[in-house]
N, C-alpha and C positions, 0 to 999 in steps of 0.2 A: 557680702559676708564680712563679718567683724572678727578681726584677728586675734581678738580678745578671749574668744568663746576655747581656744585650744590653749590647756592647761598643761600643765606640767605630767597629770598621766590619765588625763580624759581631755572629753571634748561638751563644752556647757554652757549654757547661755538662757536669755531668757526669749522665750518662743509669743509670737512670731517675729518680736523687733529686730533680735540677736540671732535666733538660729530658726532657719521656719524649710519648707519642702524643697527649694530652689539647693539651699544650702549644701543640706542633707543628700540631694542626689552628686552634688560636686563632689562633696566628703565622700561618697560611697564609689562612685566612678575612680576617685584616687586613690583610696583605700586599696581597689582593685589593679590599679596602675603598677605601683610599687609593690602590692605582696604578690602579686601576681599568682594566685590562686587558684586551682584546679575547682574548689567548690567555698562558699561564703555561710556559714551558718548565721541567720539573724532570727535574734528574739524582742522582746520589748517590754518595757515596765508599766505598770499601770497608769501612768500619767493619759492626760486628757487628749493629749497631741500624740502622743504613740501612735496610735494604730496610724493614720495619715504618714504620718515621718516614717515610720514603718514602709507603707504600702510605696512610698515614693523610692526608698534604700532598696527596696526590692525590685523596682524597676532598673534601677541605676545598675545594679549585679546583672539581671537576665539581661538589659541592654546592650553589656557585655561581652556574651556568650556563655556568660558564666553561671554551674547552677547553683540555687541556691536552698539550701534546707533549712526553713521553716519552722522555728520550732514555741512561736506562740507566745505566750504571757510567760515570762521567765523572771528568777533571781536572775542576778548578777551570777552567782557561783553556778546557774546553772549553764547560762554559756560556758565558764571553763570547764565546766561537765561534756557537754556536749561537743565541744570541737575537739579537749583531749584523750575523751574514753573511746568515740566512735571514729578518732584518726579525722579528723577532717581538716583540712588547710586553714583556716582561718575562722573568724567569728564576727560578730559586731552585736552590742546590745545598744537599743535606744532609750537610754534611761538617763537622771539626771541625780541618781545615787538620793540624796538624803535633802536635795535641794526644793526652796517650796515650790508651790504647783505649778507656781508659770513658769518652771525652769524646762529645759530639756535636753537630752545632749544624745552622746553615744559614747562607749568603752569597746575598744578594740582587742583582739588577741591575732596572732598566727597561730603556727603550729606548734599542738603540744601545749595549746591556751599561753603560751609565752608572752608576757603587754608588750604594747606596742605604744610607748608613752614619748617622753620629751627625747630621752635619748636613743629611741632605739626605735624613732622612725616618724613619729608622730607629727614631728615642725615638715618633715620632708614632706608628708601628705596634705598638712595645711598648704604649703608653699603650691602645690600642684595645685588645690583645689580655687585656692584665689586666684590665680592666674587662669583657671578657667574660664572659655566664654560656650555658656550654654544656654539656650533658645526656652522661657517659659512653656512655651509649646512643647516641649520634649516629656512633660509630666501629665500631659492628656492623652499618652497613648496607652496603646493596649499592654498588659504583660505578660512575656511567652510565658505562661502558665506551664508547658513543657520539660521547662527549667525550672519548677519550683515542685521541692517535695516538701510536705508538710510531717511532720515525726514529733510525735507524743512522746518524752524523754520521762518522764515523772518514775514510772515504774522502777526503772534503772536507775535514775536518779537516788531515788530512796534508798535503792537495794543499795547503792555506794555507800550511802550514808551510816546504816542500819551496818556494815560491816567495822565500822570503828566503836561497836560495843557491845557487848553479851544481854540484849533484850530477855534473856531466861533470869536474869541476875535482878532484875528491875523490880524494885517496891512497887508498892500502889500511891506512887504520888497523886498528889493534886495540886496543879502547875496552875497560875496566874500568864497568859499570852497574850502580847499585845503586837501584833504586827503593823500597827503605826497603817493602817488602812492600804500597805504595801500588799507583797506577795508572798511573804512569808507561809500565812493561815492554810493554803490550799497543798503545799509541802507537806506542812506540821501534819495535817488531817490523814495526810498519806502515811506518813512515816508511823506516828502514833495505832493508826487501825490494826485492833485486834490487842491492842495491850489494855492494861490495867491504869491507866495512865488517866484522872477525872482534868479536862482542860475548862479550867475558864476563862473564857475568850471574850478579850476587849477590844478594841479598835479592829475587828476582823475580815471585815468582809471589804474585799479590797474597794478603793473610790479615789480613783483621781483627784478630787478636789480637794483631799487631805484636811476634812472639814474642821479638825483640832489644831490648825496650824504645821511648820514646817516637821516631816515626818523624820527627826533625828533626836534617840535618848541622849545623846550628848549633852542637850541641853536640858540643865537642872527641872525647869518647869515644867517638862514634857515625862518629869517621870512622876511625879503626886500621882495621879493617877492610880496609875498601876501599883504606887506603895501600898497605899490607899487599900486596894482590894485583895492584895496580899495578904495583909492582915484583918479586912473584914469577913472574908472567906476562909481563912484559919489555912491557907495555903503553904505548902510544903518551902515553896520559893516562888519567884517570876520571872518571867523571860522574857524580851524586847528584843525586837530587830529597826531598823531602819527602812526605808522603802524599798529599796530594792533587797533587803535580805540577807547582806556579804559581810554585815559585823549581826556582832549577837551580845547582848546584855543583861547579866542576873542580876538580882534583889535579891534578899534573904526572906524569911520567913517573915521575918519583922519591919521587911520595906525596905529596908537598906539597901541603899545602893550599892554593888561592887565594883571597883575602877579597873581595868580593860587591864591593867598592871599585875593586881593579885590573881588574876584570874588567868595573866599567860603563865607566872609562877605554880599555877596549880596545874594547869595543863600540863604544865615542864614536866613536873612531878611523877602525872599519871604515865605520860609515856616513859621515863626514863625507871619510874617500876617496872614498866612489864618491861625492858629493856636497856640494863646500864649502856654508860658509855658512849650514848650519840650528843650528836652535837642537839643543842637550841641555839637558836637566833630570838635576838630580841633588838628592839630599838635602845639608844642611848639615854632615852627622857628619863627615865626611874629604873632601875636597875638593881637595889640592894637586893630586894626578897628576890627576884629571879640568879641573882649570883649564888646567893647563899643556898635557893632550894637543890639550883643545878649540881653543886659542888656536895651537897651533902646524900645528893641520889647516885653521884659518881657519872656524872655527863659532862660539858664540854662546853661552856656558854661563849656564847661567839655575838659581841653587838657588832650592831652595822647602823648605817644612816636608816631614819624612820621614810616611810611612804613604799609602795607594793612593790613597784619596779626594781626596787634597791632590795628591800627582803627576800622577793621571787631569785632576784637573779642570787644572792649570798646563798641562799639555801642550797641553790643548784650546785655550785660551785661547791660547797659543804657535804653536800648531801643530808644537810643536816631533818630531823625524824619531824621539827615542828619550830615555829614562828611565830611568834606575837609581838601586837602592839597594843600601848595603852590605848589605843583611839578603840578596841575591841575588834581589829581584825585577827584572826589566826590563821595560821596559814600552816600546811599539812602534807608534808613529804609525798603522800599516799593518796590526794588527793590531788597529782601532779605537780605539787611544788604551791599549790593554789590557796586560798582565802577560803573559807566556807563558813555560813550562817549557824548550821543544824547539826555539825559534828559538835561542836562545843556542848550543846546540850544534851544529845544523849551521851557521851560522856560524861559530863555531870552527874545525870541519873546513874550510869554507875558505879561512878565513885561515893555517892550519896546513898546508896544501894548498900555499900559497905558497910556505912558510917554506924554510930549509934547516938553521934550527936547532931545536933543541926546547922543547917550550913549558918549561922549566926556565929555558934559556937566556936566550928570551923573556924572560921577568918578570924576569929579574934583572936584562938591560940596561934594560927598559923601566920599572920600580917598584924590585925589593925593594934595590935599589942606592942608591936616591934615599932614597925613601919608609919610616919604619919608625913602625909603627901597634901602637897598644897592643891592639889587638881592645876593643868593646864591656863594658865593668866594670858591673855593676848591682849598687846598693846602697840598700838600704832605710834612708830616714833621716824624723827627724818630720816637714819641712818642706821641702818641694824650694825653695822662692822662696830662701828665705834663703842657702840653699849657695847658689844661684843668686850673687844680690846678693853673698853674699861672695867670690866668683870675680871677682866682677866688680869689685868694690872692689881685691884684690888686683892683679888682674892687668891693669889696664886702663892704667897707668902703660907708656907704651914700647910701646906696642901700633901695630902697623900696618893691622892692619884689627879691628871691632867689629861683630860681626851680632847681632839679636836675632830671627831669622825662627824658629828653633825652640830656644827655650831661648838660650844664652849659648855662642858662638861667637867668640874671639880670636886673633889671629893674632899672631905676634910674627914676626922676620923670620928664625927658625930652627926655631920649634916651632910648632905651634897645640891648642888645647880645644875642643871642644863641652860641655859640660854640658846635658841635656834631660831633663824631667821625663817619667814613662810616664803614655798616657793611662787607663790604669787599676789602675793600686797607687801606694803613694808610696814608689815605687823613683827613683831619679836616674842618670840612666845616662853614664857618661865615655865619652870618647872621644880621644885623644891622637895626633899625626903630629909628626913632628922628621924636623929632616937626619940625626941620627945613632943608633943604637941606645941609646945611655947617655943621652942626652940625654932620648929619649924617657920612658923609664925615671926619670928625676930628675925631670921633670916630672908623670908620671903619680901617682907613691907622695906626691907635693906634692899635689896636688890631691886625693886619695882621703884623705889626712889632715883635708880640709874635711869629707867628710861624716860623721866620724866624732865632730865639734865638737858 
């Protein structure tokens, strides 16, 4: 087992070099050791290795004594669905998130779907599971089948979802859906039944092999695509997920992309209408249009360090009604403190339901007018502190605000930086907003010049 594969808040590798059955039952054995769990829910993503890695994690739990419920081809949000709606101790999914095909891994929860990442448990069950000596013979036996209940979650699943937005309010869109050949499609199809809703469906039907390449909008060339048929279908908007389904991603009517940033500022917005006064949590990367929307709907913005563990836990602690990051996850008081794929969308619909302009129009009176964002730069340099410290040296002269909550955050009273180091390569990642596009631009090629020192 390669120590490598346990990440800051999963567990990832590439299968079977990195992480293959052997692995997976130590990981699952320890998992069980330290949470010490009355019951284990596991599900699994579409990957090619799943069901195996799967059937092995499922042996490792009833080997146990432990039972475990079953619950099939899953998002990611739907383990947290499942361990914290039906009360159950614990979870584990076997997925490898957004990674390509030959990746595979697994995401852990306790109870109450709480992660269970680098600091809050994660190195301690690495640490067990390498130190283990387990016998390849232990993965040809039988499994107490006894111990395993099998539970179709979809229904319920939906029904959660379907309760963050007035489906009677709802236009007759016609949506552009691309679930990246994940597991999104088989959700949507649920959730959508019985509305007025026309879906045209791209990358659908889920397949392991990810035959378009690595299954994340993130990256630029993975969305042509779906622009593409936005506007050859004269479609309302479009929607993208990842492979496992726990971020979500719109386009306009005209293709455009929207960045994971304006799109928690507009979330802010909707919940803090139906409800002044709560707090949002948001990450440090880009921040103006989520300050300005919070402040002007009379809420409470509260940043924190970027990645779940760090959002899930501030929220709790907050209490706060909703969470986002620019990477496009949101996270949702009401949906146990958790991420979800599918609430962002029918929200959307209806607040689009309201409208009478299009969501093109939208974003430009509300962001891309104001706000103009360099998109996340990652650059590999020998020492991230030091770019750090020297941003900071440079830029700290005339400065109107100075954070250090994740990496080196500057404000000036026209443009601002993030600088932040990744929790696992020594990559440095920019992040740049300005009033104006040139500006942005002069400051961004300023700044990317540091790390190249």
């Amino acid at each position: 087992m390669k120590e490598s594969i346990f990440k800051a808040y999963d567990i990832r590798g590439i299968y079977p070099t990195e992480i293959n059955e052997l692995d997976v039952y130590k990981i699952a054995k320890a998992f069980c050791e330290f949470v010490q769990p009355s019951e284990v829910v596991i599900g699994a993503d579409v990957r090619l290795s799943s069901p195996s890695l799967k059937k092995v994690a499922i042996k490792a739990v009833t080997d146990q004594g432990i039972k475990v419920i079953d619950v099939g081809e899953i998002s990611t949000d739907m383990l947290y669905f499942s361990v914290a709606h039906y009360g159950y101790a614990s979870g584990f999914s076997l997925t490898a998130s957004h990674n390509p095909k030959e990746y595979n891994g697994m995401k852990c929860v306790r109870e109450g779907s709480r992660p269970i990442s680098a600091d809050s448990g994660l190195f301690e069950i690495r640490d067990r599971a390498m130190q283990m000596e387990v016998d390849e013979a232990v993965l040809q036996g039988e499994i107490n089948e006894s111990l395993v209940e099998k539970k179709d979650i979809l229904a319920d699943y939906t029904a959660k979802v379907k309760s963050f937005a007035d489906f009677s309010k709802f236009k007759a869109f016609k949506i552009v859906a691309n679930p990246n050949f994940g597991v999104a499609g088989r959700a949507l199809d649920s959730l959508l039944a019985g509305t007025n809703i026309a879906v045209e469906k791209l990358n659908y039907i889920p397949d392991g092999n990810f035959p378009k390449g690595r299954p994340d909008p993130l990256i630029p060339e993975n969305r042509e695509e779906l622009s593409r048929l936005v506007v050859e279908k004269g479609a309302d908007f479009g929607v993208a997920w990842d492979a496992d389904a726990d971020r979500c991603f719109f386009f306009t009517e005209k293709g455009e992309f929207i960045e994971g940033y304006f799109v928690t500022a507009l979330l802010a917005q909707i919940f803090l209408q139906r409800q002044a006064g709560k707090k949002i949590i948001h990450d440090t990367r880009l921040t103006w249009a989520i300050e300005e929307i919070v402040k002007k709907n009379d809420g409470i913005d509260v940043p924190t360090k970027a990645g779940h563990s760090f959002i899930k836990e501030r929220m709790r602690k907050e209490n706060a009604v909703f969470g986002g990051e620019m990477s496009a996850h949101y996270y949702f008081r009401d949906y146990f403190f958790c991420d979800n794929g599918l609430i962002p969308l029918v929200m959307m619909m209806e607040f689009l339901s309201t409208q009478e302009k299009s969501l093109s129009e939208i974003m430009h009176e509300m962001f891309w007018a104001k706000y103009f964002v360099s998109g996340e730069i990652n650059t590999q340099v020998a020492n991230v502190q030091a770019v750090i410290e020297n941003a900071k040296r440079i830029y700290s002269a005339g400065a109107v605000k100075i954070d250090e909550t994740d990496g080196i955050s500057i404000d000036h009273a026209d443009w601002r930086f993030n600088f932040r180091g990744s929790n696992t390569e020594p990559v440095i990642r920019l992040n740049v907003e300005a009033h104006s596009q040139a500006l942005m631009e002069e400051k961004r090629d300023e700044l990317l010049q540091l790390t190249q020192a």
